[in-house]
Residue frames relative to the residue before (quaternion, step in Angstrom):
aa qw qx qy qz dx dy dz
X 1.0000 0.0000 0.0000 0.0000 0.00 0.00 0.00
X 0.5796 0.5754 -0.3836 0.4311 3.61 1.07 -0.55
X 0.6088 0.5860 -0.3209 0.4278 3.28 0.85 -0.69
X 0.6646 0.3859 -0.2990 0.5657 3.75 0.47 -1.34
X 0.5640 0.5538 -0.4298 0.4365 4.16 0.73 -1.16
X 0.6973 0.4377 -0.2535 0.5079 4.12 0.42 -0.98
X 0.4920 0.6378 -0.3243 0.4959 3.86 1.04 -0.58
X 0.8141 0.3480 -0.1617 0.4359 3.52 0.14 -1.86
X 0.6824 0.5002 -0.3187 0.4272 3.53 1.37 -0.46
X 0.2249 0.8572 -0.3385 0.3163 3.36 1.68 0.62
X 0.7256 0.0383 -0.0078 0.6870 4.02 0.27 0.95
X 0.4118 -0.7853 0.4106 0.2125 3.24 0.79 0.27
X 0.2450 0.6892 -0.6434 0.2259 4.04 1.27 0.66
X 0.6878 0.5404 -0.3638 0.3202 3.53 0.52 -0.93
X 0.1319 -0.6780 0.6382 0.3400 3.79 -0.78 0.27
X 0.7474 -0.3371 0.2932 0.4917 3.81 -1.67 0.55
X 0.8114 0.3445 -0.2148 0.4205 3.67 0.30 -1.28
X 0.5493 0.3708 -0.5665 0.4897 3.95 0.88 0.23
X 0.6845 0.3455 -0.5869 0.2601 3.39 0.54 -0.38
X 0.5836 0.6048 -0.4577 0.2900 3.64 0.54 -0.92
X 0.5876 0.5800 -0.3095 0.4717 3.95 1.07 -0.87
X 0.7144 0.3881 -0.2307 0.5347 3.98 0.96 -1.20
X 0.4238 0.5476 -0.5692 0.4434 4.06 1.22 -0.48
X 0.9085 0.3657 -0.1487 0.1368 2.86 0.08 -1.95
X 0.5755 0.5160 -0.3905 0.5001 3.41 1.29 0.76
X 0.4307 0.5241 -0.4940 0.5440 3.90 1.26 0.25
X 0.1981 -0.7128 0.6667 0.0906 3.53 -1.69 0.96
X 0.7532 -0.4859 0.3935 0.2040 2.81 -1.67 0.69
X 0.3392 0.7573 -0.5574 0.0246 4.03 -0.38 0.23
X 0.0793 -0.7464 0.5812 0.3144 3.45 -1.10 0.41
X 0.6715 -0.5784 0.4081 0.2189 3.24 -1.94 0.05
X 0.3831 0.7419 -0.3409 -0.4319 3.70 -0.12 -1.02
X 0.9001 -0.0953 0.0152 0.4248 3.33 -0.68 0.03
X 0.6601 0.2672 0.0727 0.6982 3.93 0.41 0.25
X 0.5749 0.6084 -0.4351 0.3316 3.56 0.43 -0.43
X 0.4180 -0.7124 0.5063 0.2477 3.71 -0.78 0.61
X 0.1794 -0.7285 0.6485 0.1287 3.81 -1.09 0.41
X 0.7735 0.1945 0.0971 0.5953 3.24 1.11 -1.11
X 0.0113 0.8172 -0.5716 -0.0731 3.93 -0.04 0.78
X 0.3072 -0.6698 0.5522 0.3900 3.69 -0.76 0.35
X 0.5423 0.3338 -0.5796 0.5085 3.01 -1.64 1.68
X 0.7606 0.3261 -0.4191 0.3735 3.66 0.73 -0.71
X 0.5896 -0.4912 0.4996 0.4018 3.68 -1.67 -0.36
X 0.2495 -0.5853 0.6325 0.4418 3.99 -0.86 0.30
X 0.2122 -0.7266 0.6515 0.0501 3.18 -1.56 0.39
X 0.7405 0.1769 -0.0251 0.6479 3.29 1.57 -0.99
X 0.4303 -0.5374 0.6777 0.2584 3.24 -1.82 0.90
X 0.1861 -0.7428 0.6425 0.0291 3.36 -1.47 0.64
X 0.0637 -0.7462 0.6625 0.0173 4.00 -0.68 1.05
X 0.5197 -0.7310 0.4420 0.0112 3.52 -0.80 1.57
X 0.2127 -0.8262 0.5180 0.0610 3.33 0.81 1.21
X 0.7880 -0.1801 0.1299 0.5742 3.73 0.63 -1.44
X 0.9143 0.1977 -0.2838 0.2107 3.33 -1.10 0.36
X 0.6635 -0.5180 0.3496 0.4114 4.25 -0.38 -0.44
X 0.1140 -0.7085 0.6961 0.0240 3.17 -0.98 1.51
X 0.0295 0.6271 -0.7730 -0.0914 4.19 -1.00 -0.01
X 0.4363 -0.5645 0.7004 -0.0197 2.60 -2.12 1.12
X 0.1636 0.8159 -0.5309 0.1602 3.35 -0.67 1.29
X 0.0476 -0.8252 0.5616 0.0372 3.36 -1.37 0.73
X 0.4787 -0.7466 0.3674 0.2802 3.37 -0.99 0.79
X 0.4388 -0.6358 0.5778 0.2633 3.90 -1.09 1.15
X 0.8118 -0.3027 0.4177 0.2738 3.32 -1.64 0.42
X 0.7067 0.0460 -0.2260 0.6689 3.90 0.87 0.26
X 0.8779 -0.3479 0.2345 0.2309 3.36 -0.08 1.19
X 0.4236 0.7898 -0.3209 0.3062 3.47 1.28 -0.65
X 0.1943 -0.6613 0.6996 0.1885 3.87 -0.61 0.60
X 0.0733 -0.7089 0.7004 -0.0388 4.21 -0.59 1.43
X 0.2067 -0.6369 0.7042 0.2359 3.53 -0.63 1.35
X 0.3725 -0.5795 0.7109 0.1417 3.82 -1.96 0.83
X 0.8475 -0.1820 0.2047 0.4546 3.30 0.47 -0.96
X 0.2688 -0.7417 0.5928 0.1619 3.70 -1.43 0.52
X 0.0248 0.7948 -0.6056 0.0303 3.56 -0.69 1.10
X 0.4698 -0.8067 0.3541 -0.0556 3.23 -1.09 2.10
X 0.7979 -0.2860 0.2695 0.4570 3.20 -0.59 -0.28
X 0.6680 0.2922 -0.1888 0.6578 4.00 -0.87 -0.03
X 0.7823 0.3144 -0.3753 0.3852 4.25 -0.28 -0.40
X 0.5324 -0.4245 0.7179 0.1448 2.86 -2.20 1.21
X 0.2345 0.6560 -0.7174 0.0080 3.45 -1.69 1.29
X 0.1234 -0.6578 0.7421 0.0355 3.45 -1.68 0.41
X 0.5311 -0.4355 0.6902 0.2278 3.65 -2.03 0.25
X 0.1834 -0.7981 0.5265 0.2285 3.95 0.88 1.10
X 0.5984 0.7360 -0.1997 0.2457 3.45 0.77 -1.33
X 0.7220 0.3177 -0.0888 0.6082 3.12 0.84 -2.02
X 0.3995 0.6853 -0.5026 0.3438 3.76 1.20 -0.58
X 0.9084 0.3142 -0.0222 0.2749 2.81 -0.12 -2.00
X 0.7078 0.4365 -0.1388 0.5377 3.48 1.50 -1.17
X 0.4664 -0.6559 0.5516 0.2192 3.77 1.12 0.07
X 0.4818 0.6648 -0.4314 0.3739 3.16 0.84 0.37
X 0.6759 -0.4410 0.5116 0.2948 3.72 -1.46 0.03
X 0.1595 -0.8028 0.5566 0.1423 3.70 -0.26 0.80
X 0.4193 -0.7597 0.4918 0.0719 3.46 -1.10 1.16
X 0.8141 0.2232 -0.1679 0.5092 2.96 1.22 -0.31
X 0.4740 -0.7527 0.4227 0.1733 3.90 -0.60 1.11
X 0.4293 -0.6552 0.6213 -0.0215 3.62 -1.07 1.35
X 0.2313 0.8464 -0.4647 0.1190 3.64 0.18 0.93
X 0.5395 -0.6540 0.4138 0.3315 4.01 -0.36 0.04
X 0.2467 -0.7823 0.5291 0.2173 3.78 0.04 0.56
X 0.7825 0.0974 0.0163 0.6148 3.37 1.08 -1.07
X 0.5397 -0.4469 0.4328 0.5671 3.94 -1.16 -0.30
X 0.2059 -0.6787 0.7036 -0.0435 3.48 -0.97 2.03
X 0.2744 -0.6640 0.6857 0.1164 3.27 -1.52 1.29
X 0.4082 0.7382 -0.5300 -0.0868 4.23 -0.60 0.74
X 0.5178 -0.5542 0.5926 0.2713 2.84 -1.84 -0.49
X 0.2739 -0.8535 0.4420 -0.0353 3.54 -0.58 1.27
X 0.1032 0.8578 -0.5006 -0.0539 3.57 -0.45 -0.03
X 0.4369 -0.7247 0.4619 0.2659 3.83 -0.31 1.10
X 0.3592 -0.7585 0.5031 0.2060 3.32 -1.25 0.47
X 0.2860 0.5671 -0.5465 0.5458 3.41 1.16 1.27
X 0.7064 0.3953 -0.2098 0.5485 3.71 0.77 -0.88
X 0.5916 0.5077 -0.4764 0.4067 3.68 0.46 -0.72
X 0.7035 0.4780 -0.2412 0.4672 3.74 0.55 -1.56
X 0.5273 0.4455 -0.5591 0.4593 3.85 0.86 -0.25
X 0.7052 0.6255 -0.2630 0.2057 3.52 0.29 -1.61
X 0.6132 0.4968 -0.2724 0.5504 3.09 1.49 -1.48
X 0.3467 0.7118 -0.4118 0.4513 4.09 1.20 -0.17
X 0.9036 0.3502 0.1088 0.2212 2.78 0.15 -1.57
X 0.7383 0.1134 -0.0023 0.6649 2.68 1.39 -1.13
X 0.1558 0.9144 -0.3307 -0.1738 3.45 1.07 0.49
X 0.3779 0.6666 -0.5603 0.3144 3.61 1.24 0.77
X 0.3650 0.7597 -0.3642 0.3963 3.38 1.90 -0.14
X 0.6443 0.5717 -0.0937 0.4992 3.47 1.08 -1.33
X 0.6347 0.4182 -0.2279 0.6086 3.75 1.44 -0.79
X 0.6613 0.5349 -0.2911 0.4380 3.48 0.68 -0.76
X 0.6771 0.2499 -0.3735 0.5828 4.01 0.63 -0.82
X 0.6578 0.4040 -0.5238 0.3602 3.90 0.16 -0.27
X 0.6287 0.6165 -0.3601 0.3084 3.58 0.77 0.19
X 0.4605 0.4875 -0.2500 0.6984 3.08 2.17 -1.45
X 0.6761 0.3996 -0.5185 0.3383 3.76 -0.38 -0.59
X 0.8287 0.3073 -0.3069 0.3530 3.55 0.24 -1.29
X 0.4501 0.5792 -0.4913 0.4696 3.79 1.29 0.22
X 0.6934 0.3361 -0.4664 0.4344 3.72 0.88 -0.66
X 0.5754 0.6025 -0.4460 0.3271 3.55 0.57 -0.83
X 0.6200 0.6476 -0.2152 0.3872 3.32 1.21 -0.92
X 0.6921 0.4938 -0.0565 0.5234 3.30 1.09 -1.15
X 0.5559 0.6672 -0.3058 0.3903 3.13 1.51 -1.07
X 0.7025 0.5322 -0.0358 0.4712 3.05 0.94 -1.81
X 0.6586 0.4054 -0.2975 0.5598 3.60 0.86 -0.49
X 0.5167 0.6388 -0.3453 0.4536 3.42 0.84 -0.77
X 0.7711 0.4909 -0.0833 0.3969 3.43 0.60 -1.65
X 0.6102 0.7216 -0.1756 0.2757 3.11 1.13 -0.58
X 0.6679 0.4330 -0.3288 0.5082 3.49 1.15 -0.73
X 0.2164 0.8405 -0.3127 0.3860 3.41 1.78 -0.20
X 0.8588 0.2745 -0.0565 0.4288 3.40 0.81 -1.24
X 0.6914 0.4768 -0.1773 0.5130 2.93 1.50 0.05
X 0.7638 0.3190 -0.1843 0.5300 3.79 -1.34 0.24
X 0.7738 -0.4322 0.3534 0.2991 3.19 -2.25 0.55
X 0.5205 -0.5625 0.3288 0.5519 4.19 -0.53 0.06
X 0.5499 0.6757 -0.2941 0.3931 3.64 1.10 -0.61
X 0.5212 0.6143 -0.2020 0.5569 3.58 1.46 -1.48
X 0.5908 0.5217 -0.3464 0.5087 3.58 0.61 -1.56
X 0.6772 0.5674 -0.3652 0.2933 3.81 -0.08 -1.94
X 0.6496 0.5692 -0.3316 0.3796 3.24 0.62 -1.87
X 0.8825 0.4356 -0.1033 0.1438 2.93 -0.22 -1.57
X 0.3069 0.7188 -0.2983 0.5479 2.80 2.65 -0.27
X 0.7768 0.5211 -0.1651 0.3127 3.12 0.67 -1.55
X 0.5228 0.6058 -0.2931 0.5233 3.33 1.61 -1.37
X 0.7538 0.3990 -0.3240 0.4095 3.58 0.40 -1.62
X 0.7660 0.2846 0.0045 0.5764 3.79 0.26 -1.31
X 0.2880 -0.7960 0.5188 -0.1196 3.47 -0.48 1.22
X 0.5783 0.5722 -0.0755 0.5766 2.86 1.02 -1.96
X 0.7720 0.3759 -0.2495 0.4477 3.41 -0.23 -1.41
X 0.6918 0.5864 -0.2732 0.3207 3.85 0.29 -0.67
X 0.6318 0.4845 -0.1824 0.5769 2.75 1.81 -0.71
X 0.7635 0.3755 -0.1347 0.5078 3.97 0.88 -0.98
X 0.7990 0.2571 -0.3346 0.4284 3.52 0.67 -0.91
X 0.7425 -0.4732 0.3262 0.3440 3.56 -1.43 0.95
X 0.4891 -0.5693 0.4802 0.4540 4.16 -1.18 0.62
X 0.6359 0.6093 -0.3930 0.2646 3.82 0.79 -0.76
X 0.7079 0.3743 -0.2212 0.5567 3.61 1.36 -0.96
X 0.4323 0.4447 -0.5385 0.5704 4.00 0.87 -0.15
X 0.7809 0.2520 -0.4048 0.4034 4.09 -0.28 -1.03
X 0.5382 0.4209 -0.5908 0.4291 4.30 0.04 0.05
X 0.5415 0.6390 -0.4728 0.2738 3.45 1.02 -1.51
X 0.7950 0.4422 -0.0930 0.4048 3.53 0.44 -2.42
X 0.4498 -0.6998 0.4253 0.3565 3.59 1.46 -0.09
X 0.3695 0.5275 -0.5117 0.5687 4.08 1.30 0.84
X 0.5721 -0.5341 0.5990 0.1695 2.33 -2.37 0.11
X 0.7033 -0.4212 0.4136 0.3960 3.83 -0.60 0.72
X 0.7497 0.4165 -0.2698 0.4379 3.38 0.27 -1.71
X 0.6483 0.6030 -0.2033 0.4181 3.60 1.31 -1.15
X 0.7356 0.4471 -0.1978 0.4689 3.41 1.34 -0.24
X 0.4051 0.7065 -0.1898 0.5484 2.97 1.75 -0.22
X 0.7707 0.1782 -0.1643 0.5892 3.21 0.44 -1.08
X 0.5849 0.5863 -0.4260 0.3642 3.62 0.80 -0.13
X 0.7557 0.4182 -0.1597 0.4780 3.29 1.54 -0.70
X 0.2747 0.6153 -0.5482 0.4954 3.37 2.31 0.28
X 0.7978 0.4258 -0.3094 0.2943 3.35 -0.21 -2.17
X 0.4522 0.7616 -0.3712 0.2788 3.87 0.97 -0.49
X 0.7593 0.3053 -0.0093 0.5746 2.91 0.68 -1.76
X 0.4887 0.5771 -0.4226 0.4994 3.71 1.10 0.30
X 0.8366 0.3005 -0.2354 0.3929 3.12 0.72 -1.07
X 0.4262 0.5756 -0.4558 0.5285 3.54 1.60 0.15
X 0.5705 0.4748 -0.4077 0.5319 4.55 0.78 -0.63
């Protein structure tokens, strides 16, 4: 809880005691491994703040394929903005990479808070457009360079992740093939002997 409690005090909109009032309405949930948060077909209902470990967001391509979009880490707030906001069906699936410790909060409660506390309401439009922000920057080397170039820089950016999340979801991630990472990570460690 300290973690999400240091989060909400982000930019300071939050005074000490809205945050302690908004902590204290986020529940506990755990993940394991593979476990769904979000299934495509369902509605989001709840924002989620990543206490520990690695959720990705994936959807399937036009022959079945699971394409990871993104990996979101520790310390971040995610949601299915879309289905969030539009009640809609979410196309794309919220899944644990590893055993994920969060904290949740329903969006029957969010919209009271933002009532109430409506610097509450300033605060997630700030986290949202920082992720959206990040998203996009994140994504970016993505489009660029050799598939190997891509790897590296995975690695440079996300440590952590290189180490924990499987070679099968880093290659949908980098937009290769498994087998292609493989040997990209043979010649690596060759060229480090």
């Amino acid at each position: 809880m300290q973690k999400l409690k240091s989060i909400l005090k982000f930019g300071a909109i939050l005074s000490d005691q809205d945050v302690d009032e908004i902590a204290a309405h986020f529940k506990s949930k755990s993940l394991r491994t593979s476990e769904y948060f979000l299934e495509i077909g369902q509605i989001a209902h709840e924002i989620a703040f990543i206490e520990s470990g690695i959720v990705r967001i994936f959807k399937p391509d036009q022959e079945g394929n699971e394409i990871t979009k993104y990996f979101f880490k520790e310390n971040q707030f995610f949601v299915d903005l879309e289905s969030y906001y539009s009640a809609t069906s979410s196309s794309e699936a919220f899944q644990a990479v590893v055993d994920t410790q969060l904290y949740t909060i329903h969006k029957l409660q969010v919209e009271k808070l933002c009532e109430k506390i409506p610097n509450f309401f300033i605060f997630l439009k700030s986290i949202t457009e920082a992720t959206l922000l990040n998203k996009i920057k994140d994504n970016d080397f993505l489009n660029f360079g050799s598939s190997k170039t891509k790897y590296l820089e995975f690695v440079r950016r996300y440590p952590n992740l290189a180490l924990q999340v499987p070679q099968q979801y880093i290659a949908s991630y980098l937009k290769i093939t498994a087998q292609s990472l493989s040997r990209i990570r043979r010649e690596i460690s060759q060229d480090r002997n």
